[in-house]
N, C-alpha and C positions, 0 to 999 in steps of 0.2 A: 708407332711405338705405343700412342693410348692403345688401339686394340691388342694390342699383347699384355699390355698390365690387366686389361679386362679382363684375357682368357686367362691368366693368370689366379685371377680374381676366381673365378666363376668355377674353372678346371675341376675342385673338390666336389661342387656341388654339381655340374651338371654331369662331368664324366668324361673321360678323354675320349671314349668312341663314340658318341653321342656329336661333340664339338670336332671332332674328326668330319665325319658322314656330313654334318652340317658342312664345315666348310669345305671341303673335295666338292661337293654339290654345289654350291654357289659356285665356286670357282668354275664348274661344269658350264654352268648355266652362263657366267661369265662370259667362257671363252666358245661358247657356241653364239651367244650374243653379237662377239666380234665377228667370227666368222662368215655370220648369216648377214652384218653389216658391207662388210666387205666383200662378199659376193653379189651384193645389192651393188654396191660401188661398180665393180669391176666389168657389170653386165650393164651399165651404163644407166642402170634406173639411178630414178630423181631422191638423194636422199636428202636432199638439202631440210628435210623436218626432222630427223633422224641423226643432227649435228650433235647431239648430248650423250647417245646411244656410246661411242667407242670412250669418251671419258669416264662416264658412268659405269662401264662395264669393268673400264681397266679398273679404278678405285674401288668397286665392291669387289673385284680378282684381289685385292690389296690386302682390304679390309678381312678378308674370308683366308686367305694365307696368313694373318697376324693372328688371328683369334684359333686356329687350328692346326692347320697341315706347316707352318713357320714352327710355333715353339713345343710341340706335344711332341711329335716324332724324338726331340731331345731327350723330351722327357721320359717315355716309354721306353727309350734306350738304356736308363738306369734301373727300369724297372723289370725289365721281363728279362735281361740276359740274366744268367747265375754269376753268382759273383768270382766261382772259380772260371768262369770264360770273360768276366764283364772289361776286361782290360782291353783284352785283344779282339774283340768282337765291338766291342767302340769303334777301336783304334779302322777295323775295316768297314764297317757303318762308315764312320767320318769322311775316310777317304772316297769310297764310292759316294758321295752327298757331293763332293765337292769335285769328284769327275763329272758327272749327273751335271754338275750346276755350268761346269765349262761345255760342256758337250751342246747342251740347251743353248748357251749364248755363243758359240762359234757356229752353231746348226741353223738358227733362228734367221739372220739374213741371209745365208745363200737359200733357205727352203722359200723364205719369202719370194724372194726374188727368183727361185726357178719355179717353183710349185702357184705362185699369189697368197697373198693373206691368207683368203678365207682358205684355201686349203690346208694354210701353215694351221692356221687357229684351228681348223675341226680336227687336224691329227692330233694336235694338242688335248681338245676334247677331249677323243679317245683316250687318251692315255688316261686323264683324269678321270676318266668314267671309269676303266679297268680299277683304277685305285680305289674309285671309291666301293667297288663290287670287291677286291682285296679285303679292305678293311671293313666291311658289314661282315662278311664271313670266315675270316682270317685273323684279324686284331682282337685280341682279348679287351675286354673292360678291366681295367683294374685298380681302378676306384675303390679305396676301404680294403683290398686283399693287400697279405699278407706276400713275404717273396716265395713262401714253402705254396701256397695256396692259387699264385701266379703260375710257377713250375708245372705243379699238376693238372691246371688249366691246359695249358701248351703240351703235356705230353700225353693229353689224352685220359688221364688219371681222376677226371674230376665225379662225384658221385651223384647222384640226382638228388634233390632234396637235401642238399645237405646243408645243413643249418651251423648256424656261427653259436661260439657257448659264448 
C-alpha cells in the first residue's frame, strides 16, 4: 500500500509510461529471478546461499506491481478511452482484468505442478516482457495532455513539433 501512495505521489511528475516500463521490467527481472532459482533447485544444485533470492524477488515483483502496472493501468482507463465509449469500454477492461486475474490463479498450480516452477515463472516472464514491448511502443504518455490531444495521439493524428500555446 506505501508503494502505491508513492506512485501516486510521483505519477504527475515522472509519467505513467515511464513508471509503466519501469515496473513491467523489474517485475521481468523478478520473475526470471525466480525462475532461474528454481531451476537451480530442481537440477539439484546447492542453493542453500541463494535462500534470500525467491523472497527478495517475490517482494520487489510487489513492490514493482504497486508503484506501476497495480494502479496506472486504472488510471489510463479514464484517460485515453473517449468519454462517448468510456462506460462501456471500462465496463469490458474490468471484466477481462478480472478473468485475466482468475485465469492466472486457477493456471498457476496445475502449470507448476505439470510444467515446474521455473518453467511456470519464465512463461510468466514472457508474457511480461511481451507487455513491457506493448507498452514502450503502444501506450501513449499522457502526462499534462489534454483528452482532445490524448485522441489524436491514439488515432494517429498527432503533428510533429507541435507545440502547447
Amino acid at each position: 500500500m506505501v508503494t502505491t501512495v508513492v506512485a501516486a505521489v510521483i505519477v504527475d511528475r515522472a509519467g505513467r509510461k515511464p513508471l509503466l516500463i519501469l515496473s513491467s521490467s523489474v517485475m521481468l527481472i523478478s520473475l526470471v529471478a525466480l525462475g532461474s532459482y528454481f531451476n537451480l533447485k530442481e537440477s539439484e544444485s546447492d542453493v542453500s546461499n541463494l535462500g534470500w533470492l525467491p523472497l527478495t524477488s517475490l517482494t520487489l515483483f510487489m513492490i514493482a506491481f504497486s508503484i506501476g502496472m497495480g494502479p496506472i493501468p486504472w488510471m489510463l482507463m479514464g484517460e485515453v478511452f473517449p468519454a462517448e465509449t468510456k462506460a462501456v469500454a471500462s465496463g469490458i477492461a474490468v471484466m477481462l482484468n478480472w478473468f485475466l486475474v482468475f485465469l492466472v490463479t486457477k493456471s498457476f498450480p496445475m502449470m507448476n505442478k505439470g510444467l515446474g516452477a521455473d518453467v511456470t515463472f519464465w512463461i510468466f516472464a514472457t508474457i511480461m516482457a511481451i507487455a513491457t514491448g506493448f507498452i514502450y511502443f503502444f501506450v501513449p504518455e499522457t502526462k499534462g495532455k489534454t483528452s482532445q490531444e490524448i485522441q489524436e495521439e491514439l488515432q494517429g493524428n498527432v503533428r510533429l513539433n507541435k507545440t502547447r500555446p
